[in-house]
C-alpha positions as CSV (number, residue, x, y, z in Angstrom):
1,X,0.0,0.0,0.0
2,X,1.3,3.1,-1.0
3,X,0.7,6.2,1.6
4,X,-1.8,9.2,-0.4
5,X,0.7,11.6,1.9
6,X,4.1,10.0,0.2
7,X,2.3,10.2,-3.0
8,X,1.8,13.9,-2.4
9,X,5.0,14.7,-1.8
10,X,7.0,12.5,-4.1
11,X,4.6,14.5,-6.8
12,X,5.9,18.0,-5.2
13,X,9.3,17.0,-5.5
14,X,9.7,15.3,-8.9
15,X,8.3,18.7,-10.7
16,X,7.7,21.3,-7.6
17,X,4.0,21.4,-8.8
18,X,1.2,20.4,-6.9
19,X,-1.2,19.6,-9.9
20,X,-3.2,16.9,-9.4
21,X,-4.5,14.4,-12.0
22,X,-4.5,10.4,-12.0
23,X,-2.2,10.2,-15.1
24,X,0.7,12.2,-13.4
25,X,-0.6,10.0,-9.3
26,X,-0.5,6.5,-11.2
27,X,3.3,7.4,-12.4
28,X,4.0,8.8,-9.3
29,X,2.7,5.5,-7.7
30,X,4.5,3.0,-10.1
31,X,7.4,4.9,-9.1
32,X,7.1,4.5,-5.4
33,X,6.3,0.8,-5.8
34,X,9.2,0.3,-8.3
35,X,11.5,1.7,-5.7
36,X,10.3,-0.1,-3.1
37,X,9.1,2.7,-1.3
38,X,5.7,1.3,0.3
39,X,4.3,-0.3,3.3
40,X,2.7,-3.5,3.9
41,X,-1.0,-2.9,5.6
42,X,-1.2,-3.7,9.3
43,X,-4.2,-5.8,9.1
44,X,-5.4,-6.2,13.1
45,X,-7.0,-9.6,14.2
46,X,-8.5,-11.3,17.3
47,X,-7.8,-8.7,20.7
48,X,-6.3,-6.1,18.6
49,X,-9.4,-6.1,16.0
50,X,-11.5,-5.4,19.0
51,X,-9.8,-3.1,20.7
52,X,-9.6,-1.0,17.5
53,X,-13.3,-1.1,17.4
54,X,-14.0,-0.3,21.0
55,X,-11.6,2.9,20.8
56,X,-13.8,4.0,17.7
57,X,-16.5,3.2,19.6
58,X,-15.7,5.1,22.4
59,X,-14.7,8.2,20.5
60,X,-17.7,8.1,18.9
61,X,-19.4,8.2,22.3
62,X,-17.4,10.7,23.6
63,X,-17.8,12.9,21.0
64,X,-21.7,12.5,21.5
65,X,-21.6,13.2,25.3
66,X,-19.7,16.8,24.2
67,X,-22.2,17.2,22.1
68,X,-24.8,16.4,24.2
69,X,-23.7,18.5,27.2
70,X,-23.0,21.5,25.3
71,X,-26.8,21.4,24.0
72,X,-28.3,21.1,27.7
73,X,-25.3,24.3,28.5
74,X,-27.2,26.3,25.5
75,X,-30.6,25.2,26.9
76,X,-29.9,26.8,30.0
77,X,-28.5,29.5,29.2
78,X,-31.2,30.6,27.1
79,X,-34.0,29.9,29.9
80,X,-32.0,32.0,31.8
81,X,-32.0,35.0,29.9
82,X,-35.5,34.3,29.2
83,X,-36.5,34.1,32.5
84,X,-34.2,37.5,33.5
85,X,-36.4,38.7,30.4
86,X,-39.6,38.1,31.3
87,X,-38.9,39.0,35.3
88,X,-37.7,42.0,33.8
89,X,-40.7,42.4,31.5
90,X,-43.3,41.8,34.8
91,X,-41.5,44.4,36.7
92,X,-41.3,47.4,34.7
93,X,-45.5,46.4,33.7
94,X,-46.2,46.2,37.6
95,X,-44.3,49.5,38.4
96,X,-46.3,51.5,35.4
């Protein structure tokens, strides 16, 4: 497997120009591969398949929770001001 990012920059450095366009990558990638400049993919099995999945898992869930409390912050703080409205709004009628 050939790493997009060492693609990149093998492109940059063979003609200092960051076009793109597949003819130009597919060289680029024969290249790489011809010079033996690639990596084998880490394929993850048994524990370390799981654990993988659990930490997406968990990011995932974290991410969620963020979200989640930064909705019920908002909530708050809008039926705060609100209420400092309306309290506000009541006053100045009952004084009149």
């Amino acid at each position: 497997m050939v790493n997009p990012l060492h693609v990149k920059k093998s492109k940059e450095l063979d003609d200092n120009s960051p076009t793109k366009n597949d003819i130009k990558d597919a060289k680029v990638i024969a290249q790489l591969v011809k010079d033996g400049r690639y990596s084998e993919p880490n394929v993850l099995t048994g524990v370390y398949a799981d654990l993988r999945v659990a930490m997406i898992q968990r990011d995932r869930l974290t991410e969620n929770l963020k979200r989640i409390k930064n909705r019920m912050h908002h909530a708050r703080v809008n039926m705060l001001l609100e209420l400092v409205l309306f309290r506000h709004k009541v006053t100045s009628a009952l004084s009149e």
